[in-house]
PABASE-628909 format. One record per atom (N, C-alpha, C, O): atom name; z, x, y; residue in one letter; residue number from 0. Coordinates in pm, whole numbers, m for minus. Atoms other than C-alpha are relative to their C-alpha. Layout:
<recs>
[rec CA,[Z,X,Y],a,NUM]
...
</recs>
This chain:
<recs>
[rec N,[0,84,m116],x,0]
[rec CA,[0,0,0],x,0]
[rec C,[0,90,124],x,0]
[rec O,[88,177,125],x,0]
[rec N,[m48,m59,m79],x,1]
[rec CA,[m65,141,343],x,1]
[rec C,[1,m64,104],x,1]
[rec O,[m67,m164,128],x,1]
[rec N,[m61,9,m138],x,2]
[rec CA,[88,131,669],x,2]
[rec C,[m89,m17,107],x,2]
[rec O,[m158,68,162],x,2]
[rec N,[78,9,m157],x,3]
[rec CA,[m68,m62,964],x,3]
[rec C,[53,103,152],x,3]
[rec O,[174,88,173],x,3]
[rec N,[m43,m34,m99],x,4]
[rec CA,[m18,140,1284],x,4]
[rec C,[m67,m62,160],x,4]
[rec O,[m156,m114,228],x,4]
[rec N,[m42,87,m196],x,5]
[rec CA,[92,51,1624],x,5]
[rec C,[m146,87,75],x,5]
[rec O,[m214,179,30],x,5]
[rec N,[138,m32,m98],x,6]
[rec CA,[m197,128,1869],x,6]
[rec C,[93,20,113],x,6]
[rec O,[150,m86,139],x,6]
[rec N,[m42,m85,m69],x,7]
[rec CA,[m27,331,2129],x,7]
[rec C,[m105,66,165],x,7]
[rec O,[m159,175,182],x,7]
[rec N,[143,m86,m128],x,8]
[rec CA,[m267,372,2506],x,8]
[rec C,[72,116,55],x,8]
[rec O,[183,146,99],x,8]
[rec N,[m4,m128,m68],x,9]
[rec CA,[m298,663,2608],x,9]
[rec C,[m44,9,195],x,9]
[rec O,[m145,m44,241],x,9]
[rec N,[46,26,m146],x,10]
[rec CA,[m293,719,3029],x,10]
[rec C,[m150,10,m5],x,10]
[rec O,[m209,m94,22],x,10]
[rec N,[128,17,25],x,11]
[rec CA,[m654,830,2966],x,11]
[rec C,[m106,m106,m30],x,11]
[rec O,[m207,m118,41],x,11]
[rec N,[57,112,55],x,12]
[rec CA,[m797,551,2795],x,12]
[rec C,[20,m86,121],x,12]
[rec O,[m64,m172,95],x,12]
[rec N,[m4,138,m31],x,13]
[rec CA,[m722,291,3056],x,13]
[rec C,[m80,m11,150],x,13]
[rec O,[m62,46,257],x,13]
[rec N,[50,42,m94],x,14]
[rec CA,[m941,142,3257],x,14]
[rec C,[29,m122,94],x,14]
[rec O,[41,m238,54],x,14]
[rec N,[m113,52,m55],x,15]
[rec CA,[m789,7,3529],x,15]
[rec C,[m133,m137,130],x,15]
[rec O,[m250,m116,165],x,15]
[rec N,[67,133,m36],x,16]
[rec CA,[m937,m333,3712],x,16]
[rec C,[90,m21,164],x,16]
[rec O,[203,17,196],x,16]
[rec N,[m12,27,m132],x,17]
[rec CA,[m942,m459,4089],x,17]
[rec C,[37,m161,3],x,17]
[rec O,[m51,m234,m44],x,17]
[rec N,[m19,134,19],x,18]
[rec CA,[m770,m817,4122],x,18]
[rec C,[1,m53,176],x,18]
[rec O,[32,38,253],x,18]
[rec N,[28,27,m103],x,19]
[rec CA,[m823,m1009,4455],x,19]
[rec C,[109,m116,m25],x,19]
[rec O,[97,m174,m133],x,19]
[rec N,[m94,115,53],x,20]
[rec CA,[m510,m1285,4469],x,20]
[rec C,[31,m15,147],x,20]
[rec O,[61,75,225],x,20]
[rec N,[m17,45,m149],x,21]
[rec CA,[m477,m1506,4797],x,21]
[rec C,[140,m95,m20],x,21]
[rec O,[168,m180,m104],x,21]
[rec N,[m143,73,50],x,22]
[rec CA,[m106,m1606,4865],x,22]
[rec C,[m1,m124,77],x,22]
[rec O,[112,m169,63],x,22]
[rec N,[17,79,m62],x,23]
[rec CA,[m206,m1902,5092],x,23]
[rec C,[87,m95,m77],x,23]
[rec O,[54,m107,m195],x,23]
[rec N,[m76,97,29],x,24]
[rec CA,[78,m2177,5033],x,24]
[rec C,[38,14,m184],x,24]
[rec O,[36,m80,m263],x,24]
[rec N,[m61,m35,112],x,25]
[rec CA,[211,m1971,4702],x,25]
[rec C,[141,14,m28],x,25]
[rec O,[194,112,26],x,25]
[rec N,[m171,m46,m63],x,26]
[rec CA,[607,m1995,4658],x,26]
[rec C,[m6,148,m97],x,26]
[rec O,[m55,173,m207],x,26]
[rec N,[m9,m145,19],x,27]
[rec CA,[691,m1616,4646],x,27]
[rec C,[98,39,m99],x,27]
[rec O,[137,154,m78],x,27]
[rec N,[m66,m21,125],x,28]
[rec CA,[911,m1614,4317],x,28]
[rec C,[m103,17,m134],x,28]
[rec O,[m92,97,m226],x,28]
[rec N,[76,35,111],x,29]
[rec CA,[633,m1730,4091],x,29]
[rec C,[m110,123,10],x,29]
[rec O,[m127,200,m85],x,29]
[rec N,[127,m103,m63],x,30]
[rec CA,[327,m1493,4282],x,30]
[rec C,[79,139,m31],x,30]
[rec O,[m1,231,m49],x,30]
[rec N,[m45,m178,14],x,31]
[rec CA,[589,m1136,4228],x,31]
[rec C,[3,m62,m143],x,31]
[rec O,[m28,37,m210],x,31]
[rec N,[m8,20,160],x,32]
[rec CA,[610,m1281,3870],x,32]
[rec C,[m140,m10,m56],x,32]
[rec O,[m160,24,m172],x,32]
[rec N,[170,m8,112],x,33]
[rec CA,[222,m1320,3764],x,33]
[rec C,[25,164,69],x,33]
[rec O,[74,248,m7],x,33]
[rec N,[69,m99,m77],x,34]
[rec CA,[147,m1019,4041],x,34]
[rec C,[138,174,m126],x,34]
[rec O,[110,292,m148],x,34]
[rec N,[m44,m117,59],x,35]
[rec CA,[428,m793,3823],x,35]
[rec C,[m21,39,m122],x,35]
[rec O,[14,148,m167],x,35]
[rec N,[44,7,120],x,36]
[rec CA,[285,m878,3499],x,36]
[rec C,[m125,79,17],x,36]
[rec O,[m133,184,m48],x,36]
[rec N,[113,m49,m11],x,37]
[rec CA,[m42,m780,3597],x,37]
[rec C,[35,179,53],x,37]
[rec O,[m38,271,16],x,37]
[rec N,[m13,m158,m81],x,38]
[rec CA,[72,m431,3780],x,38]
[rec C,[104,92,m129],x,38]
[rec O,[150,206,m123],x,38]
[rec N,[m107,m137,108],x,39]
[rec CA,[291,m319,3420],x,39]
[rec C,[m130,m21,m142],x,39]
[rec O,[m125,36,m251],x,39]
[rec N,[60,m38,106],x,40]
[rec CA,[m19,m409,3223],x,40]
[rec C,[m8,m110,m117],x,40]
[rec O,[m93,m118,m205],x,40]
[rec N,[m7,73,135],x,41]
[rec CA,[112,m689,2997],x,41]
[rec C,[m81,m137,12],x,41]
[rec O,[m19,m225,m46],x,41]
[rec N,[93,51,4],x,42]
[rec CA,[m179,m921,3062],x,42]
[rec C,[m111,48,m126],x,42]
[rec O,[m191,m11,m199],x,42]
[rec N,[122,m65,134],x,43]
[rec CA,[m380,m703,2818],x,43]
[rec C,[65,41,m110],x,43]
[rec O,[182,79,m116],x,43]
[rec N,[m63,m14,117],x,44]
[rec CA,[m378,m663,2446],x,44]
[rec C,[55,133,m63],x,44]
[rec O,[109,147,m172],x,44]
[rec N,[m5,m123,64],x,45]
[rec CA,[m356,m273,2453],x,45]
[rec C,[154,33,86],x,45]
[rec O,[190,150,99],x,45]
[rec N,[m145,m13,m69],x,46]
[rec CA,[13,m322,2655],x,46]
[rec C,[139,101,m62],x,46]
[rec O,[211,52,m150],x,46]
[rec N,[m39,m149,32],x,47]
[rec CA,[212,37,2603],x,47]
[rec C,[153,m30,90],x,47]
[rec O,[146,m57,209],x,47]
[rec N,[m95,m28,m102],x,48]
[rec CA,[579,42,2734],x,48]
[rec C,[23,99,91],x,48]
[rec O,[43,80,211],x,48]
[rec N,[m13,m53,m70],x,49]
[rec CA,[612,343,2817],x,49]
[rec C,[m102,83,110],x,49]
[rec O,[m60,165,191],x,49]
[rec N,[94,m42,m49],x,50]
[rec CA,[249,422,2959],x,50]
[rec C,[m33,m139,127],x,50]
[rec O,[m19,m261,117],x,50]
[rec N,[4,135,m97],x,51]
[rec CA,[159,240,3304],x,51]
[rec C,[m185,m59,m37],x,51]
[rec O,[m266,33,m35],x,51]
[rec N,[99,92,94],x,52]
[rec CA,[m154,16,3157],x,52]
[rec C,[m52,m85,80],x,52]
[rec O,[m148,m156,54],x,52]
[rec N,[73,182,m77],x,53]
[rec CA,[m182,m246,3474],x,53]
[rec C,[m98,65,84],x,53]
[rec O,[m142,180,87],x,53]
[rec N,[124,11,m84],x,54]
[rec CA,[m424,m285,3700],x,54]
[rec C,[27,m41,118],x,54]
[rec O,[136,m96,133],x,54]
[rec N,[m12,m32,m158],x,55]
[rec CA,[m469,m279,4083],x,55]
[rec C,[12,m138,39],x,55]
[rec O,[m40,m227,m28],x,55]
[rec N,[m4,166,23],x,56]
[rec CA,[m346,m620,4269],x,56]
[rec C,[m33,4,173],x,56]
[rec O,[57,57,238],x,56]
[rec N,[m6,1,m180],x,57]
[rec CA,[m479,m661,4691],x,57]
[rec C,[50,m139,4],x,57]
[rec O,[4,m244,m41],x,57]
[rec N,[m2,189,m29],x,58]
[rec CA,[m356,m970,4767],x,58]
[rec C,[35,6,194],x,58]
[rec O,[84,98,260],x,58]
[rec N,[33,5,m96],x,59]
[rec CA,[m412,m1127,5109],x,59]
[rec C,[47,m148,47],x,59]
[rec O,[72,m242,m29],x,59]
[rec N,[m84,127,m78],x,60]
[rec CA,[m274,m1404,5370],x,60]
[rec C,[151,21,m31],x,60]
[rec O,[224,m78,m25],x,60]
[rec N,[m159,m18,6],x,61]
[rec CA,[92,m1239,5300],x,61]
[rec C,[56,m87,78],x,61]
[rec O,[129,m163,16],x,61]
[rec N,[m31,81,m94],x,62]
[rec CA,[172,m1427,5589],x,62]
[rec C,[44,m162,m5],x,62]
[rec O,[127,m221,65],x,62]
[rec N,[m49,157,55],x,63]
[rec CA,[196,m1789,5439],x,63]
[rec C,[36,3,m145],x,63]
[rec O,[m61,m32,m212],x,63]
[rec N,[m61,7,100],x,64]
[rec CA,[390,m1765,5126],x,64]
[rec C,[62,m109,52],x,64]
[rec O,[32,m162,159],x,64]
[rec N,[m46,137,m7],x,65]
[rec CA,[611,m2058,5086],x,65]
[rec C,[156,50,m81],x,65]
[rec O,[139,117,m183],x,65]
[rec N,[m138,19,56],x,66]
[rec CA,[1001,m2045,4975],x,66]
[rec C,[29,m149,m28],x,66]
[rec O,[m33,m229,41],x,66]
[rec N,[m23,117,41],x,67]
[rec CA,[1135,m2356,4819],x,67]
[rec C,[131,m44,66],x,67]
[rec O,[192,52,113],x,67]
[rec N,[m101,65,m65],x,68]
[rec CA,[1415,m2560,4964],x,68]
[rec C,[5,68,152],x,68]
[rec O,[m84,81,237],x,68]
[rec N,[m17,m52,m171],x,69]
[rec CA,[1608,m2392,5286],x,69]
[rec C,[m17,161,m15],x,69]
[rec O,[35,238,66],x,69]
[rec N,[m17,m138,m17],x,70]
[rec CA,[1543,m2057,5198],x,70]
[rec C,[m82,93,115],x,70]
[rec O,[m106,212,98],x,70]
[rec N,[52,m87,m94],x,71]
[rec CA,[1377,m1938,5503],x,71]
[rec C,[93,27,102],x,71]
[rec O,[76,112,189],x,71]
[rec N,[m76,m46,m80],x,72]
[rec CA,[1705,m1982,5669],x,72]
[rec C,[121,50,m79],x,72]
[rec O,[185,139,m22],x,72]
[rec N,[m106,m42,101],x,73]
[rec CA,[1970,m1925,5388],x,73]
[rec C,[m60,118,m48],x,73]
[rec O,[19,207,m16],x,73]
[rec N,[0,m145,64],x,74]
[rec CA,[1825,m1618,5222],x,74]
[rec C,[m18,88,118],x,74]
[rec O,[m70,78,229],x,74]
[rec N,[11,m74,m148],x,75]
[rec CA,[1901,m1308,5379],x,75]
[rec C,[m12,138,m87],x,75]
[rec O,[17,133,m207],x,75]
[rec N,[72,m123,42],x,76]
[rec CA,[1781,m942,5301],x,76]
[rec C,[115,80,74],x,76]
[rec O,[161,56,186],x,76]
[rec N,[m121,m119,m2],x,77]
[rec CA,[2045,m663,5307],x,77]
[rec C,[m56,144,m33],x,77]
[rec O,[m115,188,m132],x,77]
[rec N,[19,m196,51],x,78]
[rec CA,[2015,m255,5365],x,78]
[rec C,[29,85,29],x,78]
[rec O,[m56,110,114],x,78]
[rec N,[m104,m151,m35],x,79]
[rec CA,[2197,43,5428],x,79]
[rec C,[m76,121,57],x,79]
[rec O,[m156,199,5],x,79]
[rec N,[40,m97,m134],x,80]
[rec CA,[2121,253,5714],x,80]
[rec C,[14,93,m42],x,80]
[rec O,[m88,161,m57],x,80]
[rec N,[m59,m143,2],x,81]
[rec CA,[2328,544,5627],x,81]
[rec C,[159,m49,99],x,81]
[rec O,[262,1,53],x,81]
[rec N,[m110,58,m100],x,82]
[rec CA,[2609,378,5907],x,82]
[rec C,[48,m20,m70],x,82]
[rec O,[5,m11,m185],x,82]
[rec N,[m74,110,78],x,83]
[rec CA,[2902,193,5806],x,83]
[rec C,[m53,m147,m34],x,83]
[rec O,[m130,m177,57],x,83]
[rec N,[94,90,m37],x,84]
[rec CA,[2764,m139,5722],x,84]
[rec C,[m99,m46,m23],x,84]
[rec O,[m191,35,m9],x,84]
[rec N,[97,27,42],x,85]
[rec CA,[2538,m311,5624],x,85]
[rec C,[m125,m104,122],x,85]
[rec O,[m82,m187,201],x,85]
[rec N,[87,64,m59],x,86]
[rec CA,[2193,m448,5791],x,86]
[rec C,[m25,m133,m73],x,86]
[rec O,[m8,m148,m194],x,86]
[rec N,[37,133,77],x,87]
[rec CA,[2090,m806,5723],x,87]
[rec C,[m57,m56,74],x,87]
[rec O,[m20,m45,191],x,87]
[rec N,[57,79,m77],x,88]
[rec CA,[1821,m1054,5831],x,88]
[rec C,[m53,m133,m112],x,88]
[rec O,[m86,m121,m230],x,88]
[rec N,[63,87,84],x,89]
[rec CA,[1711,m1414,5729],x,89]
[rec C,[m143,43,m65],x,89]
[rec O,[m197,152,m42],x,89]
[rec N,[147,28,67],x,90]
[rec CA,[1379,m1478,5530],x,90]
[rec C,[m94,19,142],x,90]
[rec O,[m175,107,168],x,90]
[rec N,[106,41,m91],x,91]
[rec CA,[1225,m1626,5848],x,91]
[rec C,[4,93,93],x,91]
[rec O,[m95,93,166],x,91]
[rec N,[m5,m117,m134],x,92]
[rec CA,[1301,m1351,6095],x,92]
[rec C,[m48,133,m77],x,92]
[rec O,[m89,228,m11],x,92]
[rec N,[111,m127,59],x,93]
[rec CA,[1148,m1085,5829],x,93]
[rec C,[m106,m95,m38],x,93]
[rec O,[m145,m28,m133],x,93]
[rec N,[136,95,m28],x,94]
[rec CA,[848,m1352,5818],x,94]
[rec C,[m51,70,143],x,94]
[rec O,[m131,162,129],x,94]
[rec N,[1,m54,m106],x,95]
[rec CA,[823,m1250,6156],x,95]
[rec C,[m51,115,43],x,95]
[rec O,[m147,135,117],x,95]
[rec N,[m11,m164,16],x,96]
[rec CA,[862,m890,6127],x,96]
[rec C,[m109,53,m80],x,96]
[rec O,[m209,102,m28],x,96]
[rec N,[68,m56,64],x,97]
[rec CA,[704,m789,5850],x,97]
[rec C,[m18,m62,m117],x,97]
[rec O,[51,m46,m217],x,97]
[rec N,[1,144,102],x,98]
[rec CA,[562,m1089,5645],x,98]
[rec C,[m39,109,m136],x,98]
[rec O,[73,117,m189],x,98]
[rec N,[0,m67,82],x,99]
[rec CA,[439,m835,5350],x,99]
[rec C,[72,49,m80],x,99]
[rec O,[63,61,m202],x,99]
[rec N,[m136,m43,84],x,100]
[rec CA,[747,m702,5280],x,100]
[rec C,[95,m143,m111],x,100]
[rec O,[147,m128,m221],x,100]
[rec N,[m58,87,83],x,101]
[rec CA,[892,m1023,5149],x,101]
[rec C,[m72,11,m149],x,101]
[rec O,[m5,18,m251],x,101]
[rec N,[39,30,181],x,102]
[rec CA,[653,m1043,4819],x,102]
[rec C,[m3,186,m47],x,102]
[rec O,[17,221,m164],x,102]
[rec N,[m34,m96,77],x,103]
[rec CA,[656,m661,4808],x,103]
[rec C,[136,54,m95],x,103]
[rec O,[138,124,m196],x,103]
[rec N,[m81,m18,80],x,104]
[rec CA,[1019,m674,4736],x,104]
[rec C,[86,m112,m105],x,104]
[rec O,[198,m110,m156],x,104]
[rec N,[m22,126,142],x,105]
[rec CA,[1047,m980,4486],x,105]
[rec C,[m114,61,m46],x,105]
[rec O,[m159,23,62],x,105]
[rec N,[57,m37,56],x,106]
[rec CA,[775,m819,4326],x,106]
[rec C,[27,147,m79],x,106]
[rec O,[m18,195,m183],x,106]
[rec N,[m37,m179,19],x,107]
[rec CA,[940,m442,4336],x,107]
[rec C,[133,m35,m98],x,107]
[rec O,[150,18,m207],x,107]
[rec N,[m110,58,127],x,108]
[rec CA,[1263,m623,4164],x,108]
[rec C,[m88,m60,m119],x,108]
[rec O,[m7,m52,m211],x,108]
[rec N,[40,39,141],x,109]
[rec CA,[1071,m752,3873],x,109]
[rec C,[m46,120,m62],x,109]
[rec O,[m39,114,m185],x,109]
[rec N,[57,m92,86],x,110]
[rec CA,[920,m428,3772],x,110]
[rec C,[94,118,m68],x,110]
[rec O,[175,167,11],x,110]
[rec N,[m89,m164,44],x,111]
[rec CA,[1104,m111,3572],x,111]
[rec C,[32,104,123],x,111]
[rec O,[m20,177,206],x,111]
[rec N,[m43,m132,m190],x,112]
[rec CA,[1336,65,3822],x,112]
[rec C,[31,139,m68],x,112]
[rec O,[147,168,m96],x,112]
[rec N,[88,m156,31],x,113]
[rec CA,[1213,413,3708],x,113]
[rec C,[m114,21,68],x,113]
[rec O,[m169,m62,141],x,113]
[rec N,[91,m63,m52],x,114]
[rec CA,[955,654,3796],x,114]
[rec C,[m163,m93,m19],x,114]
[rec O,[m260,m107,55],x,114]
[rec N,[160,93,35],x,115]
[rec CA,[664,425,3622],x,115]
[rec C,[18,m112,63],x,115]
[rec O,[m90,m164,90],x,115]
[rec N,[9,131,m64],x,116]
[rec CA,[809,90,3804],x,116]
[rec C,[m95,23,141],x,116]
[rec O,[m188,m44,185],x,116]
[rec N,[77,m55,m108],x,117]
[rec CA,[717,320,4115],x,117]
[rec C,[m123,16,22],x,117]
[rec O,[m173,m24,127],x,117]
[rec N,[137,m1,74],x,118]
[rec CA,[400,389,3984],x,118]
[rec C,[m73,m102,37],x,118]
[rec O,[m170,m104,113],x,118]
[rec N,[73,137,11],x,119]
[rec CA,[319,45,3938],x,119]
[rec C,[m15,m84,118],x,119]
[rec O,[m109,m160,140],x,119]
[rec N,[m6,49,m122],x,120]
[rec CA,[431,m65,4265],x,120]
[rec C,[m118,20,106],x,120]
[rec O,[m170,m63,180],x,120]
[rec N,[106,m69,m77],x,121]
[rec CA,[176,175,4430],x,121]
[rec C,[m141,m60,m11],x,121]
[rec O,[m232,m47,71],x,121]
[rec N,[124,52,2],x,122]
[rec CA,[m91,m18,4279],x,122]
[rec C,[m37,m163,42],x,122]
[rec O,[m118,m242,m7],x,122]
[rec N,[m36,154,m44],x,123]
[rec CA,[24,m349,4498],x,123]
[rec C,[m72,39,131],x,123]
[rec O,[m26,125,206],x,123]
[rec N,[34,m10,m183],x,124]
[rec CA,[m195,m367,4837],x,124]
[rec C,[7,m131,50],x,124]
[rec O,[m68,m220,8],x,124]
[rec N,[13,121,m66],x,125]
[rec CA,[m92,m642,5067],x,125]
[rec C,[m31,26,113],x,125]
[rec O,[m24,137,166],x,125]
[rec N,[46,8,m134],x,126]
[rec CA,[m213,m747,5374],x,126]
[rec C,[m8,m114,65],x,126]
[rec O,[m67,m208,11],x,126]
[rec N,[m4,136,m54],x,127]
[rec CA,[m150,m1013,5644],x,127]
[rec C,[m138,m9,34],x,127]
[rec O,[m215,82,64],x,127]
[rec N,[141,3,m53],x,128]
[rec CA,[m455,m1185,5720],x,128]
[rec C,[m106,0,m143],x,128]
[rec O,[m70,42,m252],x,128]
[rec N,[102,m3,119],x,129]
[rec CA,[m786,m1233,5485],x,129]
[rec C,[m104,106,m19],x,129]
[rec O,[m199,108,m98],x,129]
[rec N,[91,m118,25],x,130]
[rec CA,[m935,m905,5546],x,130]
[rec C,[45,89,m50],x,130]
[rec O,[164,98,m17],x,130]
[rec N,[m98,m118,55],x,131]
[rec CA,[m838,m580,5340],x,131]
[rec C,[m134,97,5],x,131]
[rec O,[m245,61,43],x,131]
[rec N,[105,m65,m21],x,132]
[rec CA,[m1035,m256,5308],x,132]
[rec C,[m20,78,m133],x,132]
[rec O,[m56,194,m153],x,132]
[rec N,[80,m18,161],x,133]
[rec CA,[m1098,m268,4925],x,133]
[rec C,[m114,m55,m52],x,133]
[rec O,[m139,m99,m165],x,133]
[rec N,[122,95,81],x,134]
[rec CA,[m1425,m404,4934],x,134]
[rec C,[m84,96,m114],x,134]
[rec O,[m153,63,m210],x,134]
[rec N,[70,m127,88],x,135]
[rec CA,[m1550,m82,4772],x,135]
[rec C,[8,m18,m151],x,135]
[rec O,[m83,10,m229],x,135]
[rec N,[m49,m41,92],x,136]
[rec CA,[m1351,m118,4491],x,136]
[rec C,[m48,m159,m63],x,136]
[rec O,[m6,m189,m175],x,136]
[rec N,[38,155,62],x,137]
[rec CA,[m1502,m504,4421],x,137]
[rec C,[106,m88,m90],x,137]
[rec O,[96,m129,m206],x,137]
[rec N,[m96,80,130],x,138]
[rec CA,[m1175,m689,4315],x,138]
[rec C,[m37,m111,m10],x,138]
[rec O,[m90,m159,90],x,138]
[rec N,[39,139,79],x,139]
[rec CA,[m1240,m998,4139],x,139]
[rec C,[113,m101,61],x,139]
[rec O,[227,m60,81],x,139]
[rec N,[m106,81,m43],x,140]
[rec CA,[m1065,m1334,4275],x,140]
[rec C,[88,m63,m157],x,140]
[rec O,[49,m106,m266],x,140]
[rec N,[m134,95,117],x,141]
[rec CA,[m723,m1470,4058],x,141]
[rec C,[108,m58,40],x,141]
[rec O,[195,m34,123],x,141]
[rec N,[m65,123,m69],x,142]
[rec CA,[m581,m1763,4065],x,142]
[rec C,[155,30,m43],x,142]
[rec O,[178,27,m164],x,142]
[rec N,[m183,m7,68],x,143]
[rec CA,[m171,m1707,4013],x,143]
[rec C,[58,m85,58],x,143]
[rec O,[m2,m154,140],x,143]
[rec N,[m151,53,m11],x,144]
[rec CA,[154,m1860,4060],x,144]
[rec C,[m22,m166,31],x,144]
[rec O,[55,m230,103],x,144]
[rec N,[27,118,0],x,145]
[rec CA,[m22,m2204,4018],x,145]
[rec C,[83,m148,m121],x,145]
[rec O,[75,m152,m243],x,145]
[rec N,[m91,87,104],x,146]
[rec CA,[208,m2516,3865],x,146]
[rec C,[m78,m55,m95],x,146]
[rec O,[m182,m108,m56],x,146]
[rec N,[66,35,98],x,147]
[rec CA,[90,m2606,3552],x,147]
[rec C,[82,m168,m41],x,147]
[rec O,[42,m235,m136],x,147]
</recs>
């Protein structure tokens, strides 16, 4: 009798794919949850733990994500200067600021906090607005964080 073996990707082997994903009226829990699946790889059947395997994600209109209930005034974002103290601001006043950052970091918490989560992160481009400057790279449009 012999032994099936595990299929194992190698960084080499992987060819890595351009995804185009518009967050226009997406709530931003569900969109870092497809968008982190896709950026560790486990969309595809050759999915490697410890090799990074995903594929590139631009997504565009950062700017209108959607939170559910009151969370644009109840959630609040916390971070350490180096001071005593801690910094903190609602949802809607980093809407404001720097609308991008919200799905980069619900997206940066779902992935492996190691050197490869980092990795994977790098291959997240957002951008407020519907223009980006990956047309080169021809990403394909995908539909995510849609209620089934």
């Amino acid at each position: 009798m012999t032994a099936t073996k595990t299929y194992m990707a190698k960084p080499d082997e992987i060819e890595r794919k351009w995804w185009l994903v518009n967050a226009d009226d997406r709530v931003v829990g569900r969109l870092a949850a497809d968008i982190a699946v896709i950026l560790m790889g486990k969309h595809r059947p050759t999915y490697t733990p410890h090799v990074d395997t995903g594929d590139f994600v631009v997504v565009v209109n950062a700017e209108k994500v959607k939170f559910s209930g009151n969370k644009w005034d109840q959630k609040e974002y916390t971070w350490y200067t180096g001071y005593t103290g801690l910094r903190s601001e609602t949802a809607g006043r980093r809407l404001e600021r720097k609308p991008e950052q919200i799905l980069r970091e619900a997206t940066r918490r779902m992935l492996p906090k190691n050197k490869l989560g980092r990795k994977m992160l790098a291959k997240l481009k957002i951008y407020t607005g519907s223009e980006h400057p990956h047309q080169a790279q021809q990403p394909e449009p995908k539909e995510l964080a849609i209620k089934k």
